[in-house]
C-alpha positions as CSV (number, residue, x, y, z in Angstrom):
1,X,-30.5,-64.3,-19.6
2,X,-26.5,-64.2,-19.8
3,X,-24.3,-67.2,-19.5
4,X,-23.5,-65.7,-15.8
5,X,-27.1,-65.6,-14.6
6,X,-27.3,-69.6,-15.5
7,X,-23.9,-70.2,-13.7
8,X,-25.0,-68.7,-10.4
9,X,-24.9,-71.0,-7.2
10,X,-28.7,-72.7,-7.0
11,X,-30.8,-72.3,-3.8
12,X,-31.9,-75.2,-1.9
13,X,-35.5,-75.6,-3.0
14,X,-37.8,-78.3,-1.7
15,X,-39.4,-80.8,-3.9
16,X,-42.1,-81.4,-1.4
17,X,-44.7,-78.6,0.2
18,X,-43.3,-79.3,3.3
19,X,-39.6,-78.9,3.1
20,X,-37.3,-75.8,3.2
21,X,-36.3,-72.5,0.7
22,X,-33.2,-71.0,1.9
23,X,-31.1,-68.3,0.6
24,X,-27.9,-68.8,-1.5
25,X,-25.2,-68.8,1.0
26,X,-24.2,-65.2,0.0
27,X,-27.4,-63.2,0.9
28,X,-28.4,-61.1,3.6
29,X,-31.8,-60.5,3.8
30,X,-33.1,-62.9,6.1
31,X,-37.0,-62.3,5.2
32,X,-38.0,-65.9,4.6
33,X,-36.7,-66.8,8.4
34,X,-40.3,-67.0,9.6
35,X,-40.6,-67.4,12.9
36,X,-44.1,-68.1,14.8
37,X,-44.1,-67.4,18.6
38,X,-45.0,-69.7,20.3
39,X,-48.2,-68.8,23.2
40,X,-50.3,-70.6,25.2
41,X,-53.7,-71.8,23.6
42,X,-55.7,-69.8,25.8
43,X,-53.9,-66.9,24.7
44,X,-54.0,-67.2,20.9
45,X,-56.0,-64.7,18.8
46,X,-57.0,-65.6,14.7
47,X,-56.6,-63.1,12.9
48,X,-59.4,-62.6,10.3
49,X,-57.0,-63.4,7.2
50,X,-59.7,-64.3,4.4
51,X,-62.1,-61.1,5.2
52,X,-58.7,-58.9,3.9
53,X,-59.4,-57.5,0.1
54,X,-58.2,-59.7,-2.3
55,X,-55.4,-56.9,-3.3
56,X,-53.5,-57.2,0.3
57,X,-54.0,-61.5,0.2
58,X,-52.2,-61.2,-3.3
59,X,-49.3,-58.9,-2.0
60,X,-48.8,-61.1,1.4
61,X,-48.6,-64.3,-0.8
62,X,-46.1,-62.5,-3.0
63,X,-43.6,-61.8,-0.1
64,X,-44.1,-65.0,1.8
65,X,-43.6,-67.1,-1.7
66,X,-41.9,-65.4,-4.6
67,X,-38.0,-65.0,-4.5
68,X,-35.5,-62.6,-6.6
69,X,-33.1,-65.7,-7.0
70,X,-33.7,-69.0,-9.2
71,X,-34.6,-72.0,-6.7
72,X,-33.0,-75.3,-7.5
73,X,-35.3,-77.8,-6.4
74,X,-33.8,-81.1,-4.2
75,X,-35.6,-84.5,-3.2
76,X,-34.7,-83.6,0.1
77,X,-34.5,-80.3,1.5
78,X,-32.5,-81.2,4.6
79,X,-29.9,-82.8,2.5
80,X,-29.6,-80.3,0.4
81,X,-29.9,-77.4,3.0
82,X,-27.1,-79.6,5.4
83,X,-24.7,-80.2,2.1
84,X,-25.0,-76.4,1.8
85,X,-23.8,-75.2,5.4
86,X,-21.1,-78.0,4.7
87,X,-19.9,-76.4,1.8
88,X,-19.9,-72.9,3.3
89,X,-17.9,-73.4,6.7
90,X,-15.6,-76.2,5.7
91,X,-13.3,-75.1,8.5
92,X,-16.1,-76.7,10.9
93,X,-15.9,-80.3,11.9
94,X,-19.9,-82.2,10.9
95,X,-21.1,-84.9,12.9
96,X,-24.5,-86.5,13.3
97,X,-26.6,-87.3,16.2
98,X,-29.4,-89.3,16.0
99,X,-31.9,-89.3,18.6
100,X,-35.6,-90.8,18.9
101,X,-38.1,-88.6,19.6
102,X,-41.6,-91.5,20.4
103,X,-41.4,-93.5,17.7
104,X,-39.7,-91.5,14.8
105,X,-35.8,-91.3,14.8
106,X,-34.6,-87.5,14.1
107,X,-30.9,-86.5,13.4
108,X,-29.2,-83.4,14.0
109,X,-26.2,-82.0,12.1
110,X,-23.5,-81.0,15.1
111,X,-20.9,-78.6,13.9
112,X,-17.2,-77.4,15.8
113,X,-15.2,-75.0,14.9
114,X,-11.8,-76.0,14.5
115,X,-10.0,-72.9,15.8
116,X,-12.5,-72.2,18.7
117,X,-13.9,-75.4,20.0
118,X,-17.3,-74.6,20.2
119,X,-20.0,-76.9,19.5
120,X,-23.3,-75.9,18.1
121,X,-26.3,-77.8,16.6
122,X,-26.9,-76.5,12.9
123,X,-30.8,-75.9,13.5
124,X,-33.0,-75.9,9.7
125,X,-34.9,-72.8,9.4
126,X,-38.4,-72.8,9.1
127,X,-40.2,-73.7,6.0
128,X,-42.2,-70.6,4.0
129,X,-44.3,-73.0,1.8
130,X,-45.4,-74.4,5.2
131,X,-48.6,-71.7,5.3
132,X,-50.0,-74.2,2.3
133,X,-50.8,-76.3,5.0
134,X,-52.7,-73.8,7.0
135,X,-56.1,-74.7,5.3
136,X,-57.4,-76.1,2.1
137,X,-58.5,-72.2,0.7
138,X,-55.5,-71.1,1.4
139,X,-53.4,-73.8,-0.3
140,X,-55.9,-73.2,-3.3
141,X,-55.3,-69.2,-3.5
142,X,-51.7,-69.1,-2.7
143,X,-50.0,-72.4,-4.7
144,X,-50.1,-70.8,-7.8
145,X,-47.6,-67.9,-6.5
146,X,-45.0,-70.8,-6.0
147,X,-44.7,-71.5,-9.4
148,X,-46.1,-68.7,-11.3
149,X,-43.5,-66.0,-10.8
150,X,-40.5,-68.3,-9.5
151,X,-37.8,-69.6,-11.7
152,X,-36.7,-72.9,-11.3
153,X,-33.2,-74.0,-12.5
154,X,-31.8,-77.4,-12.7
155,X,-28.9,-79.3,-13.7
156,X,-29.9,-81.8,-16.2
157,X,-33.2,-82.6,-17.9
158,X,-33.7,-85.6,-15.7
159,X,-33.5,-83.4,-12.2
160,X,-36.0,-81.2,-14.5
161,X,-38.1,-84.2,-15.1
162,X,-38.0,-86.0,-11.5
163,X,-39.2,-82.6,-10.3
164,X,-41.9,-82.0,-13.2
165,X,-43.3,-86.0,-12.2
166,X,-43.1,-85.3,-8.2
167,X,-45.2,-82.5,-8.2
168,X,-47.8,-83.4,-10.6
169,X,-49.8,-82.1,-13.5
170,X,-52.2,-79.7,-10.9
171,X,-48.9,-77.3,-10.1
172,X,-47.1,-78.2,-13.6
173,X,-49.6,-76.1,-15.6
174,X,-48.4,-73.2,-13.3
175,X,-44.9,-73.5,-14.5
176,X,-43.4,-70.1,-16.1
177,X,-39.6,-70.3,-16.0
178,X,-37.0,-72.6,-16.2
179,X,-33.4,-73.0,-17.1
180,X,-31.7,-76.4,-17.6
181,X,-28.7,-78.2,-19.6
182,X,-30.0,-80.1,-22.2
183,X,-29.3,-83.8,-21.8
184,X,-30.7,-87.1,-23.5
185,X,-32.0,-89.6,-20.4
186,X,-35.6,-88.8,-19.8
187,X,-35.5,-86.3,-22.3
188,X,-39.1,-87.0,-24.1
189,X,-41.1,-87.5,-21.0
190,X,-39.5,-84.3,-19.4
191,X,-40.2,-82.0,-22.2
192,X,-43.8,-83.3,-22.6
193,X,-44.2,-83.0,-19.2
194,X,-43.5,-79.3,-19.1
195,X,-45.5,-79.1,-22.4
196,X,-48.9,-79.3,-19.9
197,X,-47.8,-75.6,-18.5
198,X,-50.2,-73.1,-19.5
199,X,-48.1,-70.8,-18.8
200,X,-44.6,-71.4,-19.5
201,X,-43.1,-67.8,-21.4
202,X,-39.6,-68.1,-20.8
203,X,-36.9,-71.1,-20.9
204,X,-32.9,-70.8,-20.5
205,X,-31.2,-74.3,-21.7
206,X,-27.5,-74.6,-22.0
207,X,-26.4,-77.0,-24.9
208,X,-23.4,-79.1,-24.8
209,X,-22.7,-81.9,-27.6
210,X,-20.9,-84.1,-25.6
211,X,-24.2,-84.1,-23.0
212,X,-26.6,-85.5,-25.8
213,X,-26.7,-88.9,-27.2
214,X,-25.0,-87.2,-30.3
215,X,-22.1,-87.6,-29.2
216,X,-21.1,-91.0,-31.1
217,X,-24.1,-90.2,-33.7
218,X,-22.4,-90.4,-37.1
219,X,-24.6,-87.3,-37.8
220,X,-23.2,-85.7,-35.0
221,X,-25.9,-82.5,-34.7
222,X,-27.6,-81.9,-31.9
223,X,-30.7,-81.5,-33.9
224,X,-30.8,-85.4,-34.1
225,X,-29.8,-85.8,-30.4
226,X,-32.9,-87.8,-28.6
227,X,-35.2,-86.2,-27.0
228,X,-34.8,-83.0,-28.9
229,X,-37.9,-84.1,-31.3
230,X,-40.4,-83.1,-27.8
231,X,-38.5,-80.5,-26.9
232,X,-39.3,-78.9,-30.3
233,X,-42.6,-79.5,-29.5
234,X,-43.3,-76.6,-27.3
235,X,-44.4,-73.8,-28.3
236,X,-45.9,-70.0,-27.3
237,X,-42.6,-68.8,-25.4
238,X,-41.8,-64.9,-25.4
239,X,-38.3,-65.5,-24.3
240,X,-35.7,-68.3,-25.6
241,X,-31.9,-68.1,-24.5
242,X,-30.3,-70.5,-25.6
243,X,-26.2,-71.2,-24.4
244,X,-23.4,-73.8,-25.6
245,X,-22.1,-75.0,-29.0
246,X,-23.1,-77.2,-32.0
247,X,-21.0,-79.2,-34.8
248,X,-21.1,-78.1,-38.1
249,X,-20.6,-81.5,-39.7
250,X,-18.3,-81.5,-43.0
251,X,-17.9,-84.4,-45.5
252,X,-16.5,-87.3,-45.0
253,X,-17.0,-89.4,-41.4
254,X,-14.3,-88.2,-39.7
255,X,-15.7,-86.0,-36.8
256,X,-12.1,-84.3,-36.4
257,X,-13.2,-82.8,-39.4
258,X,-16.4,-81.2,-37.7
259,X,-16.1,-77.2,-37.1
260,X,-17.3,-76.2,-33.5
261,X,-19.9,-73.3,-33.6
262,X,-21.7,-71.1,-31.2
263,X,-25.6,-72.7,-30.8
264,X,-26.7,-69.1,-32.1
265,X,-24.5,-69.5,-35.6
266,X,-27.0,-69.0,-38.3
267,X,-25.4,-72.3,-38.7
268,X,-26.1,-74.0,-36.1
269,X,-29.6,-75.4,-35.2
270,X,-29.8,-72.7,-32.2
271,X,-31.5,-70.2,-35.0
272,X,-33.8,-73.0,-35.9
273,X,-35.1,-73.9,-32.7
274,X,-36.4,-70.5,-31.0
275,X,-38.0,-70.3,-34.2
276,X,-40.1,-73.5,-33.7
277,X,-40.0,-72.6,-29.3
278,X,-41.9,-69.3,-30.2
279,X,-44.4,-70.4,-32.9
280,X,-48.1,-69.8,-31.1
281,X,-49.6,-72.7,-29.3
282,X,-52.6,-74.6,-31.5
283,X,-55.9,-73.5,-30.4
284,X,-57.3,-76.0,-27.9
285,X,-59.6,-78.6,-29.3
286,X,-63.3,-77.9,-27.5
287,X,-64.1,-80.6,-25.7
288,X,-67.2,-83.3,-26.1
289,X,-70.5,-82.4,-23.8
290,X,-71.1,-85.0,-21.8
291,X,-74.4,-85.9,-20.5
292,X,-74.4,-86.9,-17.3
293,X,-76.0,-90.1,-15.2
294,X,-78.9,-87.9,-13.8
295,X,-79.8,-86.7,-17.3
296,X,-79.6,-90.0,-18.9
297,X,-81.9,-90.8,-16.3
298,X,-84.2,-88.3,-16.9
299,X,-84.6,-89.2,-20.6
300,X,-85.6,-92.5,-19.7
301,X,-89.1,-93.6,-20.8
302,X,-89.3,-90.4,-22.5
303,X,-89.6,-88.9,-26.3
304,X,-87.5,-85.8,-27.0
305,X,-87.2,-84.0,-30.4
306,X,-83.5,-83.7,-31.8
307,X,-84.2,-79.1,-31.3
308,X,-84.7,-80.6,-27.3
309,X,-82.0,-83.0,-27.2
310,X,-79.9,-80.0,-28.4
311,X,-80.8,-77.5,-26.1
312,X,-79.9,-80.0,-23.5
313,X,-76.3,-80.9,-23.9
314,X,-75.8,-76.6,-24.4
């Protein structure tokens, strides 16, 4: 991945299930508008979506969830989906209205244009991660999509880690792709967080010195910056891009003496650490067999050789 792929403007990307994936404000295909007509309950027919093969669920999961642009995930999607119209007309004048619809309050973002006058109320597209919420079976066959074949880009290792902790360990192992800019706060819980992926392959960090804790480190490496000790911890990636700069530290402790190098400098510990990202992953430990209450139970009161005790816990 080049240095202009991890520089490209990030999509608004939900944090939550329920919130909203948008384009970036310079496409054109406007597949992911879904829109569900509305009919009378008399009048609705269900269409038999579960009896389809397996082969046509797969392919209509892959167009209602997997996009060709990295998502940047956002706490809140309406925020982030609001500040993004802002930034795109910023000849229109924003204003909120709040109104209360029973007892929850809503808000609506009201935009004018300057030059025409006209008023119109900036209305939030539907959500596509919305069909999760269609039935349990569905959720179950279709989450893994989201993050299986998505790539998810963020602007710090915090963001990275606040989005890892929201969406828990069940849809972290799905992770494949990320890109990020290596920084120090929440560094070591991030990185073992994404460690639980089963089937993270490819990761795209940018690495700046004056982002670590390195910085005023009188061994001024990022190799020492904290956090990177978990971050070196992964391991069984196919693909490791790696962006920014190191110090090569000189003698003496003047760091105006230190010679700025390219992270990939044989020099530098760029080298070091796809070496160490790519190593295979340890074979999983097998896990204890556990007896369980009703066999305990059953055993009770009774005598059992150790060749039957052993064919039970196979």
């Amino acid at each position: 991945m080049s240095g202009s792929s991890l520089s490209k403007q990030a999509v608004g990307t939900p944090l939550a299930m329920s919130a909203v994936v948008t384009h970036s404000p310079d496409a054109t295909d406007a597949a992911e508008q879904v829109v569900v007509p509305s009919h009378p309950t008399s009048d609705r027919t269900f269409f038999p979506f579960f009896k389809l093969p397996s082969e046509l669920r797969d392919l209509v999961y892959r167009a209602l969830l997997v996009f060709p642009y990295e998502l940047r995930p956002t706490h809140d999607s309406v925020l982030s989906f609001r500040a993004s119209h802002c930034r795109q007309f910023p000849q229109h004048e924003h204003s909120e209205q709040r109104t209360r619809v029973g007892q929850h309050d809503t808000s609506v973002l009201c935009c004018k244009d300057k030059f025409t006058g006209i008023k119109s109320e900036l209305q939030e597209p539907p959500s596509v991660l919305a069909v999760l919420g269609v039935c349990r079976q569905l959720s179950h066959e279709a989450l893994p999509y989201f993050y299986l074949y998505n790539h998810f880009t963020f602007k710090a290792t915090h963001e990275m880690g606040s989005f890892l902790k929201f969406i828990g360990a069940s849809r972290r192992q799905y992770i494949t792709e990320v890109s990020f800019s290596f920084s120090s706060p929440d560094a070591i819980k991030t990185f073992r967080w994404l460690a639980e992926s089963k089937y993270l392959k490819r990761i795209h960090i940018v690495l700046e010195y004056k982002g670590t804790s390195v910085y005023h480190n009188r061994h001024r490496t990022l190799e020492t910056a904290r956090g990177m000790s978990a971050l070196k911890a992964l391991r069984g990636l196919e693909s490791v891009d790696l962006i920014g700069y190191d110090m090569l530290h000189k003698d003496g402790d003047d760091p105006a003496n230190d010679e700025k190098i390219d992270i990939n400098h044989p020099k530098a510990f760029g080298p070091e650490l796809k070496r160490l990202l790519m190593l295979p992953k340890p074979p999983e430990e097998p896990q204890d067999q556990v007896v369980s209450l009703s066999d305990m139970e059953s055993l009770s009161g009774t005598e059992m050789t150790i060749e039957e005790l052993a064919a039970l816990l196979e």
